[in-house]
N, C-alpha and C positions, 0 to 999 in steps of 0.2 A: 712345702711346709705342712706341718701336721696340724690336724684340725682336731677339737674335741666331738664327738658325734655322739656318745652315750653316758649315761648320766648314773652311780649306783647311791640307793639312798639306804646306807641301813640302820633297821629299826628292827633289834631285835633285843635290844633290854630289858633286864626285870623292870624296871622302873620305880626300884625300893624307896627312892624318896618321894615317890607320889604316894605310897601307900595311908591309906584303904584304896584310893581314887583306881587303881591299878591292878586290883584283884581280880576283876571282869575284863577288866577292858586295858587296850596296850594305852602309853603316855600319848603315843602319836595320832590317839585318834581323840582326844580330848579336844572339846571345839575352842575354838577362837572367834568369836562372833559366831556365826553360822557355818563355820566350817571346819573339819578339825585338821589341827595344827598340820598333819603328813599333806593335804590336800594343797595346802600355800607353798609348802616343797615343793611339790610336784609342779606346780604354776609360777615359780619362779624358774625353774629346768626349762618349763615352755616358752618363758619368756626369753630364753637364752638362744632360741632355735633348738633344741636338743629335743628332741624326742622319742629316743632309746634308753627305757630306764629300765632298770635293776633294782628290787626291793628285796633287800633280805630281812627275813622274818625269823622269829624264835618261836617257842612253845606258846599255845596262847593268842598268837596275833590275827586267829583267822579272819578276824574282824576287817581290817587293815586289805585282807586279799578281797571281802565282801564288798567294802566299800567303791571299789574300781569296779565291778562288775557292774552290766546293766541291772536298774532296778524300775520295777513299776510307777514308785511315784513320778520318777521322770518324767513321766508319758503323762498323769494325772496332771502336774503342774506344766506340763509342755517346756521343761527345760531337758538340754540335751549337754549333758557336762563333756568337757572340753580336753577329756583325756586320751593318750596315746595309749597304744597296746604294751601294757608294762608286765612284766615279767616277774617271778618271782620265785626265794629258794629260800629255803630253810637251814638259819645255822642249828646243826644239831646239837650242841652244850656251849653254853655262855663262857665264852672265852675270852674275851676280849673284841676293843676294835680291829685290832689287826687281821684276829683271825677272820673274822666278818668279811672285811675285806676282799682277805683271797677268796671267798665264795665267788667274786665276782670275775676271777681269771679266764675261764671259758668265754662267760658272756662279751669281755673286755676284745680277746683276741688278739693281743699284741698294740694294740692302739691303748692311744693316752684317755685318759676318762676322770669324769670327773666325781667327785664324794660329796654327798650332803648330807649332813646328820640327819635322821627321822622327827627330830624335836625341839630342830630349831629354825626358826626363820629369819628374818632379815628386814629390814627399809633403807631404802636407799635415800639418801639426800640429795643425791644429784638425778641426772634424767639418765641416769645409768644404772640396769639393776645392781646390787650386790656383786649377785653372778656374772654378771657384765664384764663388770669393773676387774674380774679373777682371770677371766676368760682373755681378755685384751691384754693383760697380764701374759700370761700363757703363752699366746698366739705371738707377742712383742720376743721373749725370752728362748724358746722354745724349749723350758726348763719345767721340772717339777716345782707349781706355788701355791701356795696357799691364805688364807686370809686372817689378817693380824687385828685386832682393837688393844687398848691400853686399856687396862685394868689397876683399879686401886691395892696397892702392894701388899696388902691383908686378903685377897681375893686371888692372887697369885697359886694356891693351895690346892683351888680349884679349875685349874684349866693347865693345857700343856705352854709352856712360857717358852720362849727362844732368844737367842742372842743373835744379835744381829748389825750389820753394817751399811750403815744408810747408806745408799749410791742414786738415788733421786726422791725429788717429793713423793710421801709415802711409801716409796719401794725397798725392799732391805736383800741384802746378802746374808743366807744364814749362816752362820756357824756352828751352832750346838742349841740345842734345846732338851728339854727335861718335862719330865709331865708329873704335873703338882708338888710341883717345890715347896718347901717350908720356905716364910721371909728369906732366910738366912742365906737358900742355896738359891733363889730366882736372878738368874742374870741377866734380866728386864721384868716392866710390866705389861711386854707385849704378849697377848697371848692369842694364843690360835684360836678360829673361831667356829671349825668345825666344818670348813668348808676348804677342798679338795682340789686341784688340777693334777693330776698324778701322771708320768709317765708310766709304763706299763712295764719298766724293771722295780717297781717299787716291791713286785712279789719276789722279788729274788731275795732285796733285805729282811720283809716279812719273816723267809726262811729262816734267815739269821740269827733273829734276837731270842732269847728268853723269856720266859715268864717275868711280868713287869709290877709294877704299880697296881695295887689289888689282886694281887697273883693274876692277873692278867696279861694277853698278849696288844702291849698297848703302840698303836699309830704309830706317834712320838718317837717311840727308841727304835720304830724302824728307820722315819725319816731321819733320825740324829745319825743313823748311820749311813743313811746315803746323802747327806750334807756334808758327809767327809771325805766323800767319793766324787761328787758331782753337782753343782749349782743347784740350790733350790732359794726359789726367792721368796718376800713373803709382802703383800702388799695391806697398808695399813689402811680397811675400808673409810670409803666416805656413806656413813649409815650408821643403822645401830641394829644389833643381834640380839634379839630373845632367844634366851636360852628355859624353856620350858622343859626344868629338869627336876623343877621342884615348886612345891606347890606354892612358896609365896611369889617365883618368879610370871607363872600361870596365870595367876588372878591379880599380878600388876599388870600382865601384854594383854589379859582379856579388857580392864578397865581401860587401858589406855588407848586399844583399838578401838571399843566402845565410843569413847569421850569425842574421839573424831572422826565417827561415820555420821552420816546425817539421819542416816534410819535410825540412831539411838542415841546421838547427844543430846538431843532433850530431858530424856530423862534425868540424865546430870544435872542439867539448869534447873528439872525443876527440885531435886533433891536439895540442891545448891540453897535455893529461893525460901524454900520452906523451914530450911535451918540456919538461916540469918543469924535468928533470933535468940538460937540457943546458947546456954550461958559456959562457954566452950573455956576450959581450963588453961590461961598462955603459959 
């Protein structure tokens, strides 16, 4: 049985809807409490057991390769961060997820691996990461799957939607998927969440497709064509996904991590406390 052993994260986006925020600095390294967003990636991979990761990078992101390197305050503050030797490659023109992708063929090797977007993170509700819960998926199947949430049908526009045939609690059989439907064409409100089990023919459909959705070569219309060819499943998490792709999604996951750390909920209460009083508009 095949196992998953490496992990590719790529972050190699303009990150146009972060803009100004994005001019200097890539999206994925924008913090979240004390750490920025690519770093909880990466620590959810570890939490997986996975330790061989792949980061593909764009113009711009050196920051992103800086941030994994040893640095001096470590030593100052006597912390030693908890990273694997990760790897890294350069897509050279913004092409899409797809193409992003196949940068990671070499690294891959004919084994299954697994995708995590650069920008998005995860919570799990159960005692099971995210990734977990994708993984055991996988390992059960031994199919290409990926991970679903329901989405409200006006939000449909914005993520790749799938159709699909329930065959157990949360688990589905794909059939077709589309990435950013108008209402009209969504044949669900399941949508994909940006997180990956991929067998290692997925580069062969790669090949396949055209220029897609934002003249892009996008994910979606490859996997829509290997859901025609061969099982891919898609399991509906127990958790919920930050998608940190735009600024007002950002500074909700940052308030709301905030709200329930204990190093900074107080501040909320006392924000809370001090404006009882005010003569607030119902």
């Amino acid at each position: 049985m095949a196992k998953i052993r490496k992990a590719v994260i790529p972050a190699a986006g303009l990150g146009s809807r972060m803009y100004p925020l994005t001019r200097a600095q890539p999206k994925e390294m924008l913090p979240i409490l004390d750490k920025p967003v690519i770093h909880h990636v990466v620590d959810e991979i570890l939490s997986a057991g996975i330790d061989q990761i792949l980061v593909i990078v764009g113009k711009g992101k050196e920051s992103i390769i800086n941030y994994f390197d040893y640095n001096e305050l470590d030593s100052k503050f006597n912390v030693t961060p908890d990273f694997p030797e990760i790897f890294f490659v350069r897509q050279r023109e913004q092409k899409g997820l797809a193409d992003a992708v196949k940068y990671a063929k070499k690294f891959v090797n004919d084994e299954p691996f697994l995708v995590l977007a650069g920008d998005t993170i995860y919570k799990s509700y159960t005692d099971k990461t995210v990734v977990r819960q994708l993984l055991d998926i996988f390992d059960k199947t031994q199919s290409t799957s990926i991970c679903l949430e329901e989405v409200p049908m006006e939000k449909t526009k914005y993520y790749g939607i799938v159709k699909g045939e329930k065959v157990d609690n949360n688990l589905y059989l794909i059939k077709d998927m589309i990435e950013k439907p108008e209402i009209s064409e969504a044949p669900s409100n399941l949508a994909i969440t940006a997180a990956y089990a991929l067998e290692p023919e997925i580069f062969d459909f790669i090949d396949k497709i055209n220029l897609g959705k934002n003249n892009e070569y996008q994910l979606t219309d490859a996997l829509n064509l290997m859901c025609k060819d061969r099982d891919i499943f898609g399991v509906k998490i127990e958790g919920k996904r930050y998608d940190i792709g735009s600024k007002e999604f950002w500074v909700e996951t940052f308030i709301e991590f905030a709200e329930k750390d204990e190093r900074f909920s107080h501040i909320f209460k006392k924000f809370y406390d001090s404006h009882k009083t005010l003569p607030y508009k119902q």
